[in-house]
C-alpha positions in Angstrom: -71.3 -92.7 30.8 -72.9 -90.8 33.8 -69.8 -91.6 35.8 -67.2 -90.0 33.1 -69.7 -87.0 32.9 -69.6 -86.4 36.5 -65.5 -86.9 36.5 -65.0 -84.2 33.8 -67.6 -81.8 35.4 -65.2 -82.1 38.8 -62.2 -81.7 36.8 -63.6 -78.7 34.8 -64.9 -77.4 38.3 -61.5 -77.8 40.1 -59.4 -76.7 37.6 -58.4 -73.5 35.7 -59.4 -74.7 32.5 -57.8 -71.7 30.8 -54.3 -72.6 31.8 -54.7 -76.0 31.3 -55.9 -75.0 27.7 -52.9 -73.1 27.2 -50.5 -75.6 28.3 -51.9 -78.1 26.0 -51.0 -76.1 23.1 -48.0 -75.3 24.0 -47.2 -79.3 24.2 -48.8 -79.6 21.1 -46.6 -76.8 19.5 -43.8 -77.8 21.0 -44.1 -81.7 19.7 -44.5 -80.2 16.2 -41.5 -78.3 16.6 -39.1 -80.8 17.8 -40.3 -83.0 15.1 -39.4 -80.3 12.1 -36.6 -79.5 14.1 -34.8 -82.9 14.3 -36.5 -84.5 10.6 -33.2 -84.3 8.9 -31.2 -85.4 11.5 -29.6 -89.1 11.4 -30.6 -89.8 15.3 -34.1 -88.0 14.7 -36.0 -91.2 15.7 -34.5 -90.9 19.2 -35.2 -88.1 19.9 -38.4 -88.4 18.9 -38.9 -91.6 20.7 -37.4 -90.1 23.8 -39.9 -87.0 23.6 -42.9 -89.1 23.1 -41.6 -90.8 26.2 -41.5 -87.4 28.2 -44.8 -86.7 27.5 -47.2 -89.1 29.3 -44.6 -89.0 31.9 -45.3 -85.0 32.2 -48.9 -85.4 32.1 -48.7 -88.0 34.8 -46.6 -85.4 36.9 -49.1 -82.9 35.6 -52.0 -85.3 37.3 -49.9 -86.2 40.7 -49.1 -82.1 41.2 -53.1 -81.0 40.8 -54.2 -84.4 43.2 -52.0 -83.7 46.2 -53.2 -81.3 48.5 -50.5 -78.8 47.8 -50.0 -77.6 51.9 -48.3 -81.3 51.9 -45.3 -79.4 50.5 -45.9 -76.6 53.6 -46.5 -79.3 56.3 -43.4 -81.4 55.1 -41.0 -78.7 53.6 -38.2 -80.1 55.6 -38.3 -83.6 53.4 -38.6 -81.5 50.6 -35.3 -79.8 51.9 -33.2 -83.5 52.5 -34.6 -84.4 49.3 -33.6 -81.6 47.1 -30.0 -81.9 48.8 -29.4 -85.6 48.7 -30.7 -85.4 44.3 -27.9 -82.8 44.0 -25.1 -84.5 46.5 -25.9 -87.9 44.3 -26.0 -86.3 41.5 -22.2 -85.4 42.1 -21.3 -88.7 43.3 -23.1 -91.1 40.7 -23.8 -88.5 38.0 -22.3 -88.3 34.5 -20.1 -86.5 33.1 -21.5 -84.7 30.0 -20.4 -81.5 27.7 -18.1 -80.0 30.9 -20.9 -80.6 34.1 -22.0 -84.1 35.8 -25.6 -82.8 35.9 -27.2 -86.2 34.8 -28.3 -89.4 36.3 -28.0 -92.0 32.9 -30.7 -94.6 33.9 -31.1 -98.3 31.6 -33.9 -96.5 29.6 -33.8 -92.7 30.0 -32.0 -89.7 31.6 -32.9 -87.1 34.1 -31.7 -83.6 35.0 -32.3 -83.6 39.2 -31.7 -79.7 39.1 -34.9 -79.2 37.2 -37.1 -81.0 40.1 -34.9 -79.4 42.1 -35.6 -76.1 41.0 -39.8 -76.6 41.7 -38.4 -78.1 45.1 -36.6 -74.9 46.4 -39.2 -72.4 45.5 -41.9 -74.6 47.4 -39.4 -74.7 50.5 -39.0 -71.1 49.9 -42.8 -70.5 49.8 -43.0 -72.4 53.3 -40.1 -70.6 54.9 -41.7 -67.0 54.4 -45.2 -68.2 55.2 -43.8 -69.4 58.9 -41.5 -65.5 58.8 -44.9 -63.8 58.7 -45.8 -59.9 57.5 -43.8 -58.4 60.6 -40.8 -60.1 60.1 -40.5 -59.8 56.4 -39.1 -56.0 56.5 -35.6 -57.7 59.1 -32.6 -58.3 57.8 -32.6 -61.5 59.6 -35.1 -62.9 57.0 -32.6 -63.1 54.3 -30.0 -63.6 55.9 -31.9 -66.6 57.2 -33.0 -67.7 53.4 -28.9 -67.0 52.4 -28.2 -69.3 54.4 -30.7 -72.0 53.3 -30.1 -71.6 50.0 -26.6 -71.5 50.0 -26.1 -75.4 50.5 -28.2 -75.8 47.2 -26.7 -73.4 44.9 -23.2 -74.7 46.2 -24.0 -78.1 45.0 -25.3 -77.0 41.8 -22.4 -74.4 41.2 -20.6 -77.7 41.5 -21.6 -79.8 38.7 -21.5 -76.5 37.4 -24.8 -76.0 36.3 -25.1 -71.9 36.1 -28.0 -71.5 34.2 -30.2 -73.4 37.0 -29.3 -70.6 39.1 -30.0 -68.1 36.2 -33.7 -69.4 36.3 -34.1 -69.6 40.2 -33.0 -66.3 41.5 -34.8 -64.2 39.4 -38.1 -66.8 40.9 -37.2 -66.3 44.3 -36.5 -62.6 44.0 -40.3 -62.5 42.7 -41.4 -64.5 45.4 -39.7 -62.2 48.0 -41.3 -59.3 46.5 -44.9 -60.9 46.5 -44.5 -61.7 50.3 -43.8 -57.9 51.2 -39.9 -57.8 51.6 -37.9 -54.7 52.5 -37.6 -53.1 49.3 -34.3 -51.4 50.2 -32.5 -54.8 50.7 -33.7 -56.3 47.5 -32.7 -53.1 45.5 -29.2 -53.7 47.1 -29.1 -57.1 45.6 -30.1 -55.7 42.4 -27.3 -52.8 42.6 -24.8 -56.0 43.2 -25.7 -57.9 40.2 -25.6 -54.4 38.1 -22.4 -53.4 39.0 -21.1 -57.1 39.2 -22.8 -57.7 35.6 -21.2 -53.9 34.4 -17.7 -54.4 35.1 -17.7 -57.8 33.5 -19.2 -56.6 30.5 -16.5 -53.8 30.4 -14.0 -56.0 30.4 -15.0 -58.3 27.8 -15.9 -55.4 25.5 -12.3 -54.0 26.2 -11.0 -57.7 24.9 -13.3 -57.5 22.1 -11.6 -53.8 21.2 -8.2 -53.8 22.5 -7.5 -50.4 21.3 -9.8 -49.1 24.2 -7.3 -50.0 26.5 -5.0 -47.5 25.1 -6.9 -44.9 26.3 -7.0 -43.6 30.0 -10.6 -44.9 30.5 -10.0 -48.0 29.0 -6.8 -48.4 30.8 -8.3 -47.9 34.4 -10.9 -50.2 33.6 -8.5 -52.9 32.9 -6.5 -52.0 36.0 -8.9 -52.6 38.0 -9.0 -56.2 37.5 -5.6 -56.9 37.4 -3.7 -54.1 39.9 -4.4 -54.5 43.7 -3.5 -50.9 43.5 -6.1 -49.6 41.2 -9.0 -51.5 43.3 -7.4 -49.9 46.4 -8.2 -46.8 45.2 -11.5 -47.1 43.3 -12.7 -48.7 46.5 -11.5 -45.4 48.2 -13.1 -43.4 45.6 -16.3 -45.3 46.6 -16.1 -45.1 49.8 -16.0 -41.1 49.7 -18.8 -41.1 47.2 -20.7 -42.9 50.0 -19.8 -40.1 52.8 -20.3 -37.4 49.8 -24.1 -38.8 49.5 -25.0 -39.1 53.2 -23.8 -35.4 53.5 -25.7 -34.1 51.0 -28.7 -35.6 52.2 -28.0 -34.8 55.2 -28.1 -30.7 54.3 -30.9 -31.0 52.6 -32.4 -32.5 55.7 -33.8 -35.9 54.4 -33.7 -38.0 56.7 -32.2 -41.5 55.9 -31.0 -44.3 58.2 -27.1 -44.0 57.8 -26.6 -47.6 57.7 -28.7 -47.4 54.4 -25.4 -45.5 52.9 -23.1 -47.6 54.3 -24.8 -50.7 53.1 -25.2 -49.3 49.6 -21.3 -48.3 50.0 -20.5 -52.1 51.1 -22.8 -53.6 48.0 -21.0 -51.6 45.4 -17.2 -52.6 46.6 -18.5 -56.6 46.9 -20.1 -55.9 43.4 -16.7 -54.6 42.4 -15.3 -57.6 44.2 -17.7 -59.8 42.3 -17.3 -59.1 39.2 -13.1 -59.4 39.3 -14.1 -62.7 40.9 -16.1 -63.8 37.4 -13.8 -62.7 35.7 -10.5 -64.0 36.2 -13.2 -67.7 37.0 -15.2 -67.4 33.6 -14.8 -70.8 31.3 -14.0 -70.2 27.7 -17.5 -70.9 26.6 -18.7 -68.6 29.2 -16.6 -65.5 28.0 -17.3 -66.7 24.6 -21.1 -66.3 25.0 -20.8 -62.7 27.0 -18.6 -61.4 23.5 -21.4 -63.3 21.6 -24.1 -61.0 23.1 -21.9 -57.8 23.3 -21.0 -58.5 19.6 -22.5 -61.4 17.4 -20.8 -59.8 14.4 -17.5 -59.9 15.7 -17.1 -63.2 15.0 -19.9 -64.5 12.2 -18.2 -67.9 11.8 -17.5 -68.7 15.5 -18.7 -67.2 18.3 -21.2 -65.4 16.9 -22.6 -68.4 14.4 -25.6 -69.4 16.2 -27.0 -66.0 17.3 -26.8 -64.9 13.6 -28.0 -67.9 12.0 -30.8 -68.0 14.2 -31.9 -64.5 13.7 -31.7 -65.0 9.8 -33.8 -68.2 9.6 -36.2 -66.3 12.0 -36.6 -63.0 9.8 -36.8 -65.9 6.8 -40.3 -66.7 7.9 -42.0 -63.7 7.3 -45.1 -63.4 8.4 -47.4 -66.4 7.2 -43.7 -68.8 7.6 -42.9 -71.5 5.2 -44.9 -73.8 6.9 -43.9 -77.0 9.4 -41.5 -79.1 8.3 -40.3 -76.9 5.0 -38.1 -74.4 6.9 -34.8 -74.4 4.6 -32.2 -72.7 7.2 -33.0 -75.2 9.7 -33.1 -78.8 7.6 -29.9 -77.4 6.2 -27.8 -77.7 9.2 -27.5 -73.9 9.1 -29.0 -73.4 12.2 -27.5 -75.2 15.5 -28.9 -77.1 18.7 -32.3 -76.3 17.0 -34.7 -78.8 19.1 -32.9 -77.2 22.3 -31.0 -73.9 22.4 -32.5 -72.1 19.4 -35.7 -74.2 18.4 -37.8 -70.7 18.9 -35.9 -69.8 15.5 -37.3 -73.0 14.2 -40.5 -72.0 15.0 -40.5 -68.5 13.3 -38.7 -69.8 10.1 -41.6 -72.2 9.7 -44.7 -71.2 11.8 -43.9 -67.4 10.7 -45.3 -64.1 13.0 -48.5 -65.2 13.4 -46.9 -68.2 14.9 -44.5 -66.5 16.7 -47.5 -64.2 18.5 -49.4 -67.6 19.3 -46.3 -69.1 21.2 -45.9 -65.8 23.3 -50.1 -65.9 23.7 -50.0 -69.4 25.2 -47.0 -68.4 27.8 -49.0 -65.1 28.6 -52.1 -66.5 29.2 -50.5 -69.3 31.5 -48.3 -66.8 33.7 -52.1 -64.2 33.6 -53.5 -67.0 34.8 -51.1 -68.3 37.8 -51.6 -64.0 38.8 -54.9 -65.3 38.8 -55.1 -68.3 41.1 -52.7 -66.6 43.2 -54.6 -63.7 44.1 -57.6 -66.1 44.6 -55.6 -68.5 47.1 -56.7 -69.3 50.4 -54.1 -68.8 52.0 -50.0 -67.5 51.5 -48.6 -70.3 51.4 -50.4 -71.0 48.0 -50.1 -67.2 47.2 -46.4 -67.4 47.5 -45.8 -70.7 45.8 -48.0 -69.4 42.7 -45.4 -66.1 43.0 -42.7 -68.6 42.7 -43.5 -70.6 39.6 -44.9 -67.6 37.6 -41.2 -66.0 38.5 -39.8 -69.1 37.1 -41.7 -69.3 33.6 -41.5 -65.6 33.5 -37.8 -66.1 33.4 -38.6 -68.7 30.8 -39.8 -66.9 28.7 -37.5 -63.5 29.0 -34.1 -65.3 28.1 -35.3 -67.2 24.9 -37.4 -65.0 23.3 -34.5 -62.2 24.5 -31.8 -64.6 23.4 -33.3 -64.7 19.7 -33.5 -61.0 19.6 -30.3 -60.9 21.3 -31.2 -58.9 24.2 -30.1 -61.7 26.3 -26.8 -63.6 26.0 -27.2 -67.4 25.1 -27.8 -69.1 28.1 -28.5 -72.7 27.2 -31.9 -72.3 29.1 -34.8 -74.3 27.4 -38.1 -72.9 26.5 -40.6 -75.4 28.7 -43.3 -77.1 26.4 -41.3 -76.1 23.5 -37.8 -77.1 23.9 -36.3 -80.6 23.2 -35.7 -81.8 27.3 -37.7 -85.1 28.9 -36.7 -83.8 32.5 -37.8 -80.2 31.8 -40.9 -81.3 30.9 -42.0 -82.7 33.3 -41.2 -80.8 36.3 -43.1 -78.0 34.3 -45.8 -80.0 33.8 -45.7 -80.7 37.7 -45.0 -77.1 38.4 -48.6 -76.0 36.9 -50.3 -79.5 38.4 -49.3 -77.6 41.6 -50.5 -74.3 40.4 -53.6 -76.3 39.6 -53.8 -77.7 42.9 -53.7 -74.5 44.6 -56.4 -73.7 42.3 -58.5 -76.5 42.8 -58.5 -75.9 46.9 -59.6 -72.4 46.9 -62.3 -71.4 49.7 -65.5 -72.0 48.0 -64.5 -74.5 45.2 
């Protein structure tokens, strides 16, 4: 008995006990859920079976993440590199083919998503490339166009299976992680003015499908010119361009003195947005346009399109406050709500959990990304500073696009909800991704 004492006091003393906490109810919640979720389904049982599974599995990555030494990852990024590239390249060659991507590896007795390790993977190789940059070389160019050029190799292969909504969850993470290690702020708000206007023109032109009467009008008209007359993005792109010289002269009278190159880049990052977004555009999927009109305009299209926002949102608002308790929500054992153990299982838990339920999910995922802000800022070094940036940018992201998705702030991504979500490989690689956190955590100066 002395010896199991003296285990859980390390444990206790090594580990952030508060995040742990909350990640255990959030498993516990989540389990709950799926179960409602799937108990009037005919193939409930495997996915129940399949879950139960997941769990000691994620626990056990939970365990091998908080035991290793978490500089291993530093010391041997460039295995972690080979690795995350030859899960992605097999992926393609041995993968299967499901619902459009070939994003899975079918095994005699389970299934596994390689992105989602993969995704923990990059931001730790990430985390070790800025740590070897340093603070002086952060504020160069050459830094990102260093990490481009690392990170293009992996988001090729995984545009490839296609599997968009990996890189929907990374970026935002590794634009965090940027930020935490003290990058030029210019160059990351030039990214950020590319994915606005990239992100604008798109939606313009699927609101102008949506109301095709826009187009009649000159506004509407030059907007859809611009993705389908060379001459009309000759122009705009001139029209650009003398904005640009129009800005740097203004500036220039009032004598505020900026680098010229900072116009001419912004110049360049609103044409290749420009460019961008023509380029998703005439490349979107069906599916893909149909869940952009979806967010612009749920309503539109109540029994298509539209369905699963709209059902979800009812059965959500159904709830009330106090919910109708587990396993009695009515809109979901109808059928009336879709992909409810995956996509939309948050609407789930607000049907039958109610507000009060609602608040305690958001509770748990606040406390566990206060936390990681925590342990970062009590790291010993960057390297565990940055890789704690990293994951709290990843369940940050998490967490943005459901609960936005159900309030439909976000368009439906197909992203799970970690601990909550139906998903045996995202499980675990959270679960790992807070055993590292924990390991960080457990190696601080002092502990």
């Amino acid at each position: 008995m002395a010896v199991f004492k003296t285990m859980r006091e390390n444990a206790r003393r090594k580990m952030d006990m508060p995040l742990f906490y909350a990640m255990l109810g959030l498993v516990l919640l989540g389990a709950l859920c799926i179960m409602s979720a799937v108990n009037s389904l005919s193939w409930s049982n495997a996915i129940v079976r399949t879950h139960l599974v997941a769990l000691p599995l994620g626990l056990g990555a939970f365990a091998v993440g908080l035991s290793f030494n978490y500089q291993i990852y530093n010391e041997q990024w460039k295995w972690v590199y080979g690795f995350i590239l030859a899960l992605l390249v097999g992926v393609l060659l041995f993968g299967s083919y499901q619902r459009g991507s070939r994003s899975w590896f079918v095994l005699p007795f389970f299934s596994m998503q390689p992105s989602e390790i993969c995704r923990i993977c990059t931001l730790l190789v990430v985390a070790a490339f800025l740590d070897r940059r340093g603070q002086q070389r952060m504020y160069d160019v050459s830094t990102l166009v260093w990490l481009g050029l690392l990170l293009s190799p992996i988001f090729g292969l995984i545009m490839m299976q296609p599997d968009f909504s990996s890189v929907v969850v990374t970026l935002p993470a590794i634009v965090v992680l940027l930020y935490c290690a003290g990058a030029n702020l210019f160059y990351l708000g030039l990214g950020a003015l590319f994915a606005c206007v990239a992100g604008f023109f798109t939606l313009s032109w699927t609101y102008l499908y949506l109301h095709p009467e826009l187009a009649e009008t000159w506004l509407g008209n030059v907007f859809y010119q611009l993705a389908h007359n060379g001459w009309y993005m000759a122009g705009f792109s001139l029209l650009v361009a003398g904005l640009g010289w129009l800005a740097w002269w203004f500036f220039k009278q009032l004598r505020l003195v900026l680098p010229t190159l900072y116009f001419v880049l912004a110049t360049l990052v609103v044409l290749a947005g420009l460019f961008g977004g023509i380029l998703l555009e005439n490349h979107m999927k069906p599916h893909q346009r149909k869940r952009v009109e979806t967010f612009l305009a749920p309503e539109a299209d109540p029994q298509g399109a539209g369905y699963n926002v709209l059902q979800a949102q009812i059965a959500m608002g159904s709830g009330g406050v106090l919910g109708k308790g587990l396993f009695s929500g009515t809109q979901s054992r109808l059928g009336f709500v879709p992909e409810k153990h995956t996509d939309f299982i948050l609407a789930v838990a607000g049907e039958e959990l109610g507000l009060w339920g609602m608040l305690l999910m958001l509770g748990l995922y606040i406390a566990i990304l206060w936390r990681i802000v925590v342990i970062a800022y009590e790291s010993s070094d960057r390297y565990g500073y940055f890789v704690c940036a990293g994951i709290f940018g990843m369940f940050f992201t998490y967490m943005l696009v459901n609960f936005g998705m159900l309030l439909g702030i976000v368009p439906v991504a197909g992203i799970p909800l970690p601990f909550i979500s139906y998903g045996g490989s995202n499980l675990v690689a959270s679960l790992w991704a807070l055993g590292v956190v924990q390991s960080v955590c457990s190696h601080r100066i002092g502990v």
